[in-house]
N, C-alpha and C positions, 0 to 999 in steps of 0.2 A: 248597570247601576250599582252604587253603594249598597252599604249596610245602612245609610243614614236616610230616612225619609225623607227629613227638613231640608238636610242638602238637594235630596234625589227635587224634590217641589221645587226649590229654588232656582235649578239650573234648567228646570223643565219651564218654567215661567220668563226664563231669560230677562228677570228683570233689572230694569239699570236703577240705578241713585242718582239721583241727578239734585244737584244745587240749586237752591234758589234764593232770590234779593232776601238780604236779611232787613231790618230795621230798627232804625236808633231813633226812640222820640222821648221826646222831652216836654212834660208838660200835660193837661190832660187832655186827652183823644179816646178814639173810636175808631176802626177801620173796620171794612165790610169785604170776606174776599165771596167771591160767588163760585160757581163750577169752576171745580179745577179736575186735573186729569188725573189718574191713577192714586195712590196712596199720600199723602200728605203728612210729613212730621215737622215738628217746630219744640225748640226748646226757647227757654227764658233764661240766653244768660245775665241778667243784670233787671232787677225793679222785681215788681209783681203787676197782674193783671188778671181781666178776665177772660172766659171764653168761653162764650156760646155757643152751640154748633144747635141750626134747625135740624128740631124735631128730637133734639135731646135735652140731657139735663144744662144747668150752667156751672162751669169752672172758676174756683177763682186758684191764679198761677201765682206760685213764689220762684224766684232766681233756682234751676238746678231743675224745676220740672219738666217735662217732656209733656208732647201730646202727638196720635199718630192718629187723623183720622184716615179711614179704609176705603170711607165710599167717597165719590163727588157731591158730598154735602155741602152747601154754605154755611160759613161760621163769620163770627163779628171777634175780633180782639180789642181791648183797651183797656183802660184802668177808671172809666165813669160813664156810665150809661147814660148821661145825661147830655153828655158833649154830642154833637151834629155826626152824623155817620159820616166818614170819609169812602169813597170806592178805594179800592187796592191801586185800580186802575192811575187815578189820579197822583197819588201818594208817590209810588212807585215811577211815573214817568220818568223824573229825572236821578232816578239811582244811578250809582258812581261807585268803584271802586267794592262792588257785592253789595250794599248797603243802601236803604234812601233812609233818607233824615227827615223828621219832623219834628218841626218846635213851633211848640206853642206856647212858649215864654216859660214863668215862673211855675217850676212843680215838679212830682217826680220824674225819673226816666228810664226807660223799660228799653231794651235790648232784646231783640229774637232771630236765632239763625234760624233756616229751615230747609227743605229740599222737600222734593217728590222721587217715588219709585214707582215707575211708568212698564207697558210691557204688555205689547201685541198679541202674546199668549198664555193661555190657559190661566191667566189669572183670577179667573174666579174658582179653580181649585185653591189660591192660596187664600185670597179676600172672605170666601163663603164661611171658614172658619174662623174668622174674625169678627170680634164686636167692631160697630160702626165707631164709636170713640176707643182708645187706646191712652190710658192716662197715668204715668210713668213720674212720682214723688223723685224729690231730690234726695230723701234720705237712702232709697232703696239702694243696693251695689250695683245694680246693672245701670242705674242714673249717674254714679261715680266715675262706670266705666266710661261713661257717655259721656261724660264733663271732659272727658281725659281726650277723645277723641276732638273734640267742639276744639279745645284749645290746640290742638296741631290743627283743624280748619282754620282756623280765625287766623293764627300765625302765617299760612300759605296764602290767604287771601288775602295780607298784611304783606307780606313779604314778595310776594306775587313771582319766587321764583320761575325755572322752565321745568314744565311738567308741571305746575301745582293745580292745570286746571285738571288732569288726572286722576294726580293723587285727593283733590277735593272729593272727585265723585266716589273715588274708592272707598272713602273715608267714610260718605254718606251712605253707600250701599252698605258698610258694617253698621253704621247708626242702628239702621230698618233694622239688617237682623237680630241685632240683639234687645231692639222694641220689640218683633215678635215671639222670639223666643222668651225674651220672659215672662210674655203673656201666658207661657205654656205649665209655668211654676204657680203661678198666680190664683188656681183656686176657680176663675170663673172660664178655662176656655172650654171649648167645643169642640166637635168632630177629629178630625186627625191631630189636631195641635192637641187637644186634651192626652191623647194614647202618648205625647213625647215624655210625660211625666207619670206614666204608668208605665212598673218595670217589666211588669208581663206582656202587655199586649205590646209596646210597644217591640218586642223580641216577633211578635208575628207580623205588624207593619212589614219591620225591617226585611222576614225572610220572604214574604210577596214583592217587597221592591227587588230584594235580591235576584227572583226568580220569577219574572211575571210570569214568564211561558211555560210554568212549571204544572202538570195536573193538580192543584190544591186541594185539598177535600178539608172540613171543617176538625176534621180529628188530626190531621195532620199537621194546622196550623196550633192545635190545643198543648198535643204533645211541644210543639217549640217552646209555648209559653209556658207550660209544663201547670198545667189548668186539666182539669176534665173537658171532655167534649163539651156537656151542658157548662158546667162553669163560663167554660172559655167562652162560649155563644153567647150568654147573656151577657157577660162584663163586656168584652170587644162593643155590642150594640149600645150596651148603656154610654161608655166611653167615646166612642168615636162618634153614635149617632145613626148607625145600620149597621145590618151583620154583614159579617167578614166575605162573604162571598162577593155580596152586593158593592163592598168596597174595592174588590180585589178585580170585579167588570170594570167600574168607573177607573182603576186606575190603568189600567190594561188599555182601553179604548183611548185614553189623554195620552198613552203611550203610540200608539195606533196612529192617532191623529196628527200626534207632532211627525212620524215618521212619514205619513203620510204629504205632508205640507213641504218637509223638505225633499220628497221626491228621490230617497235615499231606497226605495225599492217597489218593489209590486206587491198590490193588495193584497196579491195571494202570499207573498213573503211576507208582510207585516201580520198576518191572521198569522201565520205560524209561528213567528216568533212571541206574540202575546199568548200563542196556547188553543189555538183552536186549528180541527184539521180541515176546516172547510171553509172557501169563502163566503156559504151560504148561511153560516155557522157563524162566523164573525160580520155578517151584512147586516143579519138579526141582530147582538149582539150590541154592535153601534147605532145601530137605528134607537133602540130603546134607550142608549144613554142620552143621543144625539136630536132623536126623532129624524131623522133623514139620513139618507146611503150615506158611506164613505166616499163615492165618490161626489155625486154631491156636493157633501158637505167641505170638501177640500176646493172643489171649482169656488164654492162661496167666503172659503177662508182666503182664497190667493185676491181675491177682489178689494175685501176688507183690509190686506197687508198693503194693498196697491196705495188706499185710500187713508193710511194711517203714513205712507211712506212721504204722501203727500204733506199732511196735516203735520209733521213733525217738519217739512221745508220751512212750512209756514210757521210754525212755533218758533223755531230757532230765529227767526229774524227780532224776535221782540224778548227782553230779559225776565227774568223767571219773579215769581211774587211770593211774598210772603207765607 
């Protein structure tokens, strides 16, 4: 593994960017989208609006804002609460060209690209530290950089070179990172995202990703961050949201697990490269993060892949929404 945490989660989550139908309406509206899969972002390039997402607060959007929600919430978008709810479903049938269009005669017009970042695994290591809304002003520079990227999408989906369906998704998988990442500058995050903008603790992240399999002891990790013992235990917890050890099992056993799924060695070799000399020692270990064996828990992960490998035949046949 790296020195970088964020990287290290992100390739460990194997997650894609994936595009979805943007929308051009004209006029006033409402649309209503309901469960969607994995992570959802959406900018405004053109009008303003609003957006609700159940169970939180409401937004209202100008041209250049972002928004990323994290869970499979329903949210409503428009620009008048007063107009008839549209489904996504309906709206969306006949999109063309990345885009559906609604008009509804005389009145503003609002513009939004958007995409999902989807991902079979371990993604509630990246999601859990994340607020359920993620909401990204046009003034900010990471919303700049964002604009910069939007307009090389929109030109490939205009242009519709070979390769652009590619480079779109590639596009959108930097979108996400740099929505999450500067949630981690922002003042409100949590758990591990919080430690990426702390310059101590995050120096002891980094040396547990570096060396999961490494004997760690609390003093060891303090000297990295060049903290006292006690300092360093208390800030690490307050920061990240457990002490350092507690972090350093959970990360250890997602290591465990992925290797395990890919079938890249035997239990007894994956226990020793996270750091333990026994498989009885690592069965414990993982049961507590997992509540169930490693092996187990892997018979139950390959079921779930079989089941998502499925469910993605079936997604691909119908275009992506708002």
């Amino acid at each position: 593994m790296s020195s970088d945490p964020f990287s290290d989660i992100l390739r460990l989550t194997r997650a894609r960017g994936v595009l979805s139908t943007g929308l051009r309406a004209k006029g006033r509206f409402a649309v209503r989208v309901e469960m969607h899969d994995g992570m959802k972002f959406n900018a405004v390039t053109e009008g303003a609006c609003f957006l609700d997402v159940d169970g939180h607060e409401s937004y209202n959007l100008q041209s250049g804002d972002c928004f990323l929600l994290t869970r499979a919430t329903p949210f409503t978008v428009g620009n008048d609460r007063s107009s008839r709810v549209l489904s996504a479903e309906r709206v969306f049938a006949d999109a063309t060209a990345g885009f559906a269009q609604l008009d509804n005669g005389v009145g503003p017009s609002v513009t939004f690209v958007g995409g999902r970042m989807t991902s079979d695994r371990n993604m509630e290591f990246l999601t859990t530290s994340l607020p359920a809304v993620l909401l990204l002003r046009a003034r900010t520079a990471t919303a700049v950089w964002i604009r910069g990227l939007l307009l090389r999408l929109e030109a490939e989906l205009t242009e519709a070179r070979p390769g652009a369906e590619i480079i779109c998704e590639e596009i959108m998988h930097m979108i996400f990172v740099e929505m999450i990442r500067s949630h981690a500058n922002d003042g409100q995050a949590v758990g591990w995202i919080a430690a990426l903008s702390d310059p101590q603790i995050v120096k002891a992240l980094s040396a547990m990703h570096a060396a999961p399999g490494r004997h760690w002891r609390v003093g060891d990790l303090a000297s990295t961050s060049g903290l006292s013992r006690s300092q360093f235990a208390v800030r690490f917890a307050r920061v990240v949201g457990e002490p350092p050890l507690e972090y350093l099992t959970r990360w250890r056993m997602t290591l465990a697990r992925e290797a395990l799924r890919d079938r890249i060695a035997t239990i007894a070799q994956v226990a020793n490269d996270v750091g333990y000399g026994s498989e009885a020692a690592f069965g414990a270990a993982f049961k507590r993060v997992y509540g169930t064996s490693p092996r187990r828990s892997v018979d139950g992960d390959r079921v779930v892949e079989r089941q998502h490998d499925a469910a993605r035949l079936d997604s691909g046949r119908t275009a992506g929404r708002i």
